[in-house]
N, C-alpha and C positions, 0 to 999 in steps of 0.2 A: 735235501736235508741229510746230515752226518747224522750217521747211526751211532746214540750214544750209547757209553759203557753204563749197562743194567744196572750195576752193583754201584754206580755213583749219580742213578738217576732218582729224582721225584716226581712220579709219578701224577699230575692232577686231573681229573676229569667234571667239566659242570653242565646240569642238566639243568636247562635255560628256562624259565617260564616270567611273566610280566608281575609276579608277584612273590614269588620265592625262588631263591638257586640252591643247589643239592647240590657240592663241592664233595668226590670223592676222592681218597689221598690216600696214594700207595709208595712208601719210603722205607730205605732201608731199617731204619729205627722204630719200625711201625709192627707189630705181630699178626695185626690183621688190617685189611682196605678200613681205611676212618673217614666217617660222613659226618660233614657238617652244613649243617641249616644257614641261609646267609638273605636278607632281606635282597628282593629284588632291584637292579642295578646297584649295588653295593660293591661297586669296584674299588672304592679304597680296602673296604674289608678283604672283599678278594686278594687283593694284593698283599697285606698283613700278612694272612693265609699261608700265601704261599713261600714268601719270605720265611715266615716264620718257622715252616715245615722243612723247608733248606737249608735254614742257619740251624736246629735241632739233627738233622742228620748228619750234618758235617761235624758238628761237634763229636757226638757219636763215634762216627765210623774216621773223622780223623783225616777223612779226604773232601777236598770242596767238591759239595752235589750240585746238580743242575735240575732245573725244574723244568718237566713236560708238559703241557695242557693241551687239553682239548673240549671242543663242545662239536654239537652237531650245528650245522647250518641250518638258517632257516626264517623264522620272525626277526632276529634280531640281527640278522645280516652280520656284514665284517666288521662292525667297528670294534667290538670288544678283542677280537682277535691284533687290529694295528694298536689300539693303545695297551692291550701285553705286550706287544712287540717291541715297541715306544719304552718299555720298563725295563728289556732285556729280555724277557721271558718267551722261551719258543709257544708257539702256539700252532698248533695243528686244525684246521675246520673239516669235520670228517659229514660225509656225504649218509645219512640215515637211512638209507633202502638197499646200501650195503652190507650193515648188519646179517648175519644168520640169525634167525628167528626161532627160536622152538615151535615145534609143530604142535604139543601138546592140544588138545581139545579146551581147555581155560587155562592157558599161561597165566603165570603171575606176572602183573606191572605195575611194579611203582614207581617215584621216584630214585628211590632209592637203591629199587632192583638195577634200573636201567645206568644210574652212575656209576655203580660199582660194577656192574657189567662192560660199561665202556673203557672203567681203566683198566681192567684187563685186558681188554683188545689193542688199549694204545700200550701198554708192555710185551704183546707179542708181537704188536705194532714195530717197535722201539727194536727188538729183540733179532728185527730182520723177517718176518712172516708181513709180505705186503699181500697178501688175502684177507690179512684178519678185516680191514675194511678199507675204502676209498678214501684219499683225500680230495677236497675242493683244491681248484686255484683259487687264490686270491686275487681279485681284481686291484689294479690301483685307482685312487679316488676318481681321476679323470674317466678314465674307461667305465668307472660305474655310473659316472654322470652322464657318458653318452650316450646311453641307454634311457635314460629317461624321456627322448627326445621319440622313439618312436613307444614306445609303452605307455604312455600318457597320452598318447596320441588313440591306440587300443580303446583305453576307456574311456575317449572323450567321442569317438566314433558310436563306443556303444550304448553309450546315454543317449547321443542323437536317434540314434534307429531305436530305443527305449521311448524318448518322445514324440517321433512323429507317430509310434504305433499309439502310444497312447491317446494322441488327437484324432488320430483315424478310431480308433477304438468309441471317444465321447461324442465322435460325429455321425456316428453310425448308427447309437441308441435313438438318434430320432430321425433315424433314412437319409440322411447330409452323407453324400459322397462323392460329390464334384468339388471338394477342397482340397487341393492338394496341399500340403503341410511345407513343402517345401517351397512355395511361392515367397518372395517379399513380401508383396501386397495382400496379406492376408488380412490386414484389420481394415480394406476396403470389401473382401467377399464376408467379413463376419458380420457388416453394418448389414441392419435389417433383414439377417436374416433368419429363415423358416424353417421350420420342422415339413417332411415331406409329406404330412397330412395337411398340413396348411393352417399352424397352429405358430402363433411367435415363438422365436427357442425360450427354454426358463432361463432364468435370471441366473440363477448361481451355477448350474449348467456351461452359461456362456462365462460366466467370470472364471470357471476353475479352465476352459478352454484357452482365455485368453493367459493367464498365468502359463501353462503349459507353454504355448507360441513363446511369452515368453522367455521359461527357462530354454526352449530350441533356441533362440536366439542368442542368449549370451553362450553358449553353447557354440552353435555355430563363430560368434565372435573368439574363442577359444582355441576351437582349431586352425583360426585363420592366424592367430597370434605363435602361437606355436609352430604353426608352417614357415613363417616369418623368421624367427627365431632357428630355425633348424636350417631354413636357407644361408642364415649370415654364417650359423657356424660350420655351412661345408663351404662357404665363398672364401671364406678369411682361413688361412692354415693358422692356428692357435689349438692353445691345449683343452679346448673347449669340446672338440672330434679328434681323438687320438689317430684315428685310422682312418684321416683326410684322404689319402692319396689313393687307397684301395677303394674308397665310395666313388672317388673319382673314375677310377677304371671302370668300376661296374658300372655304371653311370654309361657311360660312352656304348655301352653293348646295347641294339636294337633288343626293345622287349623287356630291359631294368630301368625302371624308374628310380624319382631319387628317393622316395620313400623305400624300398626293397633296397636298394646299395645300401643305405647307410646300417636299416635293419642287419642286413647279412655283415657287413665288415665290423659294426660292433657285438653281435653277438656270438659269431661263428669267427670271420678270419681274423680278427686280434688275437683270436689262441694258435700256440703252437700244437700243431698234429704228425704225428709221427711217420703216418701214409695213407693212402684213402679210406683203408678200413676205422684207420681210427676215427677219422671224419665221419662217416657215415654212422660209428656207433655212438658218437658224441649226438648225431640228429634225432639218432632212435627210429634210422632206415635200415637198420641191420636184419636179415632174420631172424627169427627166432627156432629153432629145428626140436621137435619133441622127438626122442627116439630111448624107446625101454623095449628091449626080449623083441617080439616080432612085430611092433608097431612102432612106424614112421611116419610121421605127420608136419605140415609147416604149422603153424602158429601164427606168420603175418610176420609183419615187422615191429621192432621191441616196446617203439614211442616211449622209450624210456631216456631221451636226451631233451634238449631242447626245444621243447614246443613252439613259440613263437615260429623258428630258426624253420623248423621240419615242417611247419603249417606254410609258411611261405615259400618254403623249397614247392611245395604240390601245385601251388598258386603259378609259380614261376616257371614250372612245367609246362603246363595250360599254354601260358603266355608263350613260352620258346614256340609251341608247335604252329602260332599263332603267324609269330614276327619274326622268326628263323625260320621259316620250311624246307629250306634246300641246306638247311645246316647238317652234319654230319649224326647230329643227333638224333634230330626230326625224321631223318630219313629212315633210321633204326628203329624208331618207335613206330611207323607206318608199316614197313617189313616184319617187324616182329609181332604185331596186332593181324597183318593179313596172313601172315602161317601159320594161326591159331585162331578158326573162325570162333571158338569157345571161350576165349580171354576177353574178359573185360576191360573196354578203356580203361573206366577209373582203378583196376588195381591194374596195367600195365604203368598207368601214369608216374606211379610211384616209382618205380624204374627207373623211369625215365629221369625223375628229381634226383633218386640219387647219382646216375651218373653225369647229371647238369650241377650239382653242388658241385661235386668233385673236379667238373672243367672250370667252373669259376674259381676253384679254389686255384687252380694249376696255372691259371690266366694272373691272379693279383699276383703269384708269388713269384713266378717266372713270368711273363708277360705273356704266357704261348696261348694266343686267341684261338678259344674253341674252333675245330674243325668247320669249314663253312660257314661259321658266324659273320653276322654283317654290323659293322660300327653304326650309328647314327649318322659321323661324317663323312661315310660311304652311302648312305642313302640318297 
């Protein structure tokens, strides 16, 4: 982004909510930040707004002004930010746990505080100060559509393990525990069957059982449709998987499934990083170091990056020591565990992810195959 000239900019900040927006407005024609109330999605109004705030200070000051906006990321994702874009209007999406916070013991927050608080961040923003806060990338529509493909996926996995606990759960109130939920043939084990005292099962008991089997079902039909669907769009190169060729690569390494490739190339390697540190602090594998006067402490690592991305690097650890063992990594994380009989696997493991994110990252981008690593079509 061009750093524009302060004295010909306007200023706008909105703080988002599903029923009211809080448009704050700082312009050179203005004596103080001005807040206005704006019915929720009211993007024509928004646009009036700001229009209308920019054709007032140009008249004014004589110079044609430009309008700045921002909102925080979050509920209401990027679209608001492409259809200002779509209008001409810059639009900034700033990352909220970037903010500095007053420490006070009962800060004030309102609306109101918090808009007028962000457009002054985005004017020191503006002004050249890149601490005042974070900006988001902006994804493009496709890249944010190929994330849906393993996210969806997430919470269709965890409604299954939500119902089969639940069936285990109502077969257990009457000693029934030789059913396994995951059978097909469940509506032949539920025919005439018994309570472990030797009692028929009740009636509405077995009916709220059988509804459960069958929400598992359609359920299970879901994931399998979706496995389907994620298959054609990494077989076919279309703009349906942006980052075809890198799920491909992963893919081919002993120990990456294609569930993990695709996960890792749309959430992680589609972005550009600057060197591995940035990598790892985009995962929230970084450490965190606390050090005041005479005390030095670690803290762990940040987990302030990408969950999904950082949960499945730990995963993908596992896995490398698993179906890589003579890989160069593997080897390090066996020697570095046995000269420290006091380390624990699972926090060495995390090591071990970050510097396995970082060879996959170095693999898609350069081709250079982790140290030791074995292809599938060397197996």
């Amino acid at each position: 982004m061009m750093t524009p000239s302060i004295a010909a900019t306007c200023f706008v900040a909105i703080d988002l909510s599903k029923s009211k927006w809080l448009v704050a407005l700082d312009a050179p024609h203005l004596a103080k930040i001005k807040s206005v109330r704006l019915d929720g999605f009211d993007t024509p109004g928004l646009i009036d707004l700001v229009r209308a705030t920019v054709a007032a200070a140009t008249e004014l000051c004589g110079a044609d002004q430009r309008p700045v906006v921002c909102f925080e990321t979050g509920y209401d994702g990027f679209w608001l930010q492409r259809l200002l874009s779509n209008e001409g209007i810059e639009t900034l999406v700033v990352d909220p746990t970037s903010f500095l916070v007053n420490r006070r013991a009962r800060r004030v927050k309102t609306d109101r505080v918090d808009a007028e608080g962000m457009v002054v961040l985005l004017k020191n923003y503006c002004s050249g100060d890149r601490k005042a806060f974070r900006t988001v990338r902006v994804p493009t529509v496709a890249e944010e559509d190929a994330k849906r493909f393993h996210r969806e996926r997430k919470r269709l996995m965890s409604e299954r393990t939500g119902h089969i606990n639940r069936i285990r759960a109502l077969l257990a109130l009457q000693g029934v525990r030789h059913i396994n939920p995951a059978m097909v043939t469940w509506r032949k084990k539920l025919d005439g069957l018994e309570t472990a005292d030797g009692r028929p099962f009740p009636d509405q008991l077995m009916r709220e059982i059988v509804r459960s089997f069958e929400r598992l079902e359609l359920t299970n039909k879901m994931i399998k449709a979706l496995a389907e669907e994620r298959d054609e769009a990494l077989a076919t190169e279309s703009e349906r998987f942006p980052e075809h060729e890198k799920a491909v690569l992963l893919e081919g390494l002993r120990g990456v499934g294609r569930h993990s490739a695709m996960l890792l190339s749309a959430e992680v390697f589609g972005r550009e990083f600057k060197n591995r540190r940035h990598l790892s602090s985009y995962l929230g594998l970084t450490p965190s170091p606390y050090s005041s006067g005479d005390v030095e402490r670690s803290q762990g690592i940040s987990k302030a990056g990408n969950r999904p991305a950082r949960t499945l690097g730990i995963e993908l650890a596992w896995c490398w020591l698993r179906y890589q063992p003579q890989s160069a990594l593997a080897r390090w994380f066996r020697k570095y565990t046995a000269e420290r009989p006091g380390m624990r696997k699972k926090v060495a493991i995390v090591a071990l992810a970050r510097k396995l994110i970082v060879a996959l990252w170095r693999y898609v981008e350069t081709g250079l195959v982790p140290s030791g690593a074995v292809l599938k079509a060397e197996v």
